[in-house]
N, C-alpha and C positions, 0 to 999 in steps of 0.2 A: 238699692242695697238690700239682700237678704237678713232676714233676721233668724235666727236659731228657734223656734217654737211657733214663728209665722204660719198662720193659715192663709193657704192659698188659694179664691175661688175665681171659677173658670163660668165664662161667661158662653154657658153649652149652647145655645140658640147661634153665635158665631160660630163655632168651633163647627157644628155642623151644616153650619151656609159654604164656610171656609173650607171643608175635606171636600165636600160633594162637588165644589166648583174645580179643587187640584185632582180628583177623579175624574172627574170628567176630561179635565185637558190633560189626562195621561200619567201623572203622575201616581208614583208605586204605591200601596198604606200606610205605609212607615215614613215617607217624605210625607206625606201629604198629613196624617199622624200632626209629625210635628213642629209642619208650617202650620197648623190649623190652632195647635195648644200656643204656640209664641202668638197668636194672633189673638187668638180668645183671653188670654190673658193680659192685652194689650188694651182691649177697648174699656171704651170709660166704665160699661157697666162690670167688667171683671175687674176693673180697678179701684171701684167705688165698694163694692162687694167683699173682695180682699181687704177693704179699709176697714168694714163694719165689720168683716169676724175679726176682726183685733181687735176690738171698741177702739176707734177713731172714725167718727161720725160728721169729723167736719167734712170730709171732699163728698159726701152725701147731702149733706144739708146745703154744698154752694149749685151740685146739681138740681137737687129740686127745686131752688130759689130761680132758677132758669130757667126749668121745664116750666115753672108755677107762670112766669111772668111770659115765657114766649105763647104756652099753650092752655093756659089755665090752671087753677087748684083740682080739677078731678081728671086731670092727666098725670098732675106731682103725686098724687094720692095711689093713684096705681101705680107708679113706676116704684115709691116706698112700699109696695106691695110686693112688686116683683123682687126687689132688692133683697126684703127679707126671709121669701119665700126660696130662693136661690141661696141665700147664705145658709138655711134650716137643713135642703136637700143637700147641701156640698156637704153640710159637718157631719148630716147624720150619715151618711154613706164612709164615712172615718172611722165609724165609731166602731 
């Protein structure tokens, strides 16, 4: 469910794994455009990312508690890295 003032961030490292694979298999800019944005917006990092620019920090803290426990604390430590390093570049490009 959309909200009215919602910040929405897109998880760009998909977005462009996703266009370059629908180019390649033929598809137009503009399909491929915007199979690649429903997609990037889909994965957990564009969904954990859209969570923390709204301050809602919890679906961030149950990924890191995952990442921390399957691959260690300085893998959880980078990916809050990336998290918030992607949330800074989505808003400031808003602004």
């Amino acid at each position: 469910m959309a909200y009215m003032g919602q910040k929405w961030v897109m998880d760009r490292e998909a977005y462009d794994e996703r266009r370059a694979i629908m180019e390649v298999e033929g598809a137009d800019g503009l399909t491929a455009s915007r199979e690649a944005s429903d997609c990037a917006y889909a994965t957990r990092m564009g969904q954990v990312c859209t969570a923390g620019a709204n301050r809602q920090w919890a679906p961030a803290r149950a990924w890191l508690r995952e990442i921390a426990t399957r691959f260690g604390y300085a893998t959880a430590r980078a990916v809050i890295k990336d998290v918030r390093a992607t949330i800074e570049t989505e808003l400031r490009w808003r602004q």
